[in-house]
C-alpha positions in Angstrom: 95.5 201.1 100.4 97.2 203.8 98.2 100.0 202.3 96.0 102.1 205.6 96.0 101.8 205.8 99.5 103.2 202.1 99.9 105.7 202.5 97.8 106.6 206.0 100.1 107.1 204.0 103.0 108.9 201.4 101.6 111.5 202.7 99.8 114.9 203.2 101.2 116.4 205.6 98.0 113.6 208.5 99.6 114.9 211.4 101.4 113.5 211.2 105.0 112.8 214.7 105.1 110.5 213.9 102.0 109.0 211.0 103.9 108.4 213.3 106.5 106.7 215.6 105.4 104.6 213.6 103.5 103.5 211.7 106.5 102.6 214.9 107.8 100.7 216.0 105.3 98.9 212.5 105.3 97.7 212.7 108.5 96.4 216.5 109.0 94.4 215.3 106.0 93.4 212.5 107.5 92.9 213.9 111.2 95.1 211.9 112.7 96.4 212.5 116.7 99.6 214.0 116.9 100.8 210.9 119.0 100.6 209.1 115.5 102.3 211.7 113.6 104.9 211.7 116.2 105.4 207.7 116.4 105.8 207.8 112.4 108.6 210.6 112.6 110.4 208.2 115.3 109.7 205.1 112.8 110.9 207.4 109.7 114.3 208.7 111.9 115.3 204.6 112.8 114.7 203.6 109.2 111.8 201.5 111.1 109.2 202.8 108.3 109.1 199.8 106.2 107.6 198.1 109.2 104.8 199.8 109.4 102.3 197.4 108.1 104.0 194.4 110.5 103.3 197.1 113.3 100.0 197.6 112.5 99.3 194.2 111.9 100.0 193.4 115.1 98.8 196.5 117.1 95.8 195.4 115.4 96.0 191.5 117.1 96.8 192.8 120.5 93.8 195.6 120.4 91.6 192.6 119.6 92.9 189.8 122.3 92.3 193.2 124.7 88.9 193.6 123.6 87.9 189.9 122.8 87.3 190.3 119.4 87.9 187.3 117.5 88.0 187.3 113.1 86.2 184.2 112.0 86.7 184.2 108.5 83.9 181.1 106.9 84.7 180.0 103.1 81.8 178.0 101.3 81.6 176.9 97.9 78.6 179.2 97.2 77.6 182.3 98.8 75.1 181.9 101.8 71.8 183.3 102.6 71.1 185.5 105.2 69.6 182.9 107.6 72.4 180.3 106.7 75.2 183.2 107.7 72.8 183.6 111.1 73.1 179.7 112.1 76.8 179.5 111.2 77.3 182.5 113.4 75.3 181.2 115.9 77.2 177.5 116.0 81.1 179.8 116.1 79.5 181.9 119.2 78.6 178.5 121.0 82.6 177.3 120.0 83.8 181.0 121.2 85.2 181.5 124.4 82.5 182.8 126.8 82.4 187.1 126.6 84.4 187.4 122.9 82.6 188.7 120.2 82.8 187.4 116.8 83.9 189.7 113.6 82.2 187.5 111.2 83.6 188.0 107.5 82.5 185.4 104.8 83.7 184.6 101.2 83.5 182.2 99.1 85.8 179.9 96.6 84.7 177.7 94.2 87.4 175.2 94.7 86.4 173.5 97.9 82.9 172.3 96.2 80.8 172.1 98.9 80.4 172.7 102.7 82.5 174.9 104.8 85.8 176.1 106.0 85.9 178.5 108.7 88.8 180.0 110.6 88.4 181.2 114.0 91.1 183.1 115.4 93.9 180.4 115.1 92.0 177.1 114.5 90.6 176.3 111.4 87.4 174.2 110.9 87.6 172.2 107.2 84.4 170.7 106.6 84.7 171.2 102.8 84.0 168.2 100.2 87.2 168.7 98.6 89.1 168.2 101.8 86.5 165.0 102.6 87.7 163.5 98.9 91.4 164.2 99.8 90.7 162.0 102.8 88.7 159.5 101.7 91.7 159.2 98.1 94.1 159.1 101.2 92.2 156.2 102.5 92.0 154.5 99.7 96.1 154.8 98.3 96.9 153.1 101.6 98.1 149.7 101.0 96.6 146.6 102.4 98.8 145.0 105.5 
């Protein structure tokens, strides 16, 4: 993501000829179908252009329900081997709904110090040891009846 191009689209004070043309310019480098140049012209002419991030956010959700792709996004304390990315891909396919494909993507965070946290489309899956101490402290605070 380009900063200057950001900061382009999203500020109002800029001349929409300017934006324009810039746009243009953009995409011939960048190849882009006319159709896109044309849909940023009618985003740039209905001061829509700020939006254009939210749009292709969600373009990018709809073109992946179409195609049944779903992000599943695991967190672990530590980064995983090869064969343990393997088995926890394996165990998401058998939760997946039957003919998706999985865009596996994993990262890691120190702070949930141990086990796993993985979100699957819209559900999330906390099997981390700082969420099982958060639980068990829970527990423990209730008071006796």
């Amino acid at each position: 993501e380009s900063q200057d191009f950001k900061l382009l689209v999203e500020t109002p004070g800029i001349d929409p000829e300017n934006k324009v043309s810039a746009l243009e310019s953009v995409c011939k480098k960048a190849g882009s179908d006319g159709a896109v140049v044309n849909f940023l012209k009618v985003l740039v002419e209905n001061k829509r252009i700020h939006m254009l991030q939210r749009i292709i956010d969600l373009f990018e959700v709809f073109y992946r329900a179409e195609k049944g792709l779903v992000p599943c996004k695991v967190t672990s304390s530590a980064p995983l081997s090869s064969k343990q990315q393997a088995e926890v891909k394996k165990a998401m396919e058998q939760r997946a709904e039957k003919g998706s494909t999985l865009i596996m993507e994993f990262g890691t965070n120190p702070a949930i110090l141990g086990g796993l946290v993985v979100k699957m489309g819209e559900a999330v899956f906390d099997n981390s040891v700082a969420t099982r101490l958060e639980r068990l402290q829970t527990q423990l605070l209730v008071p006796l009846a």
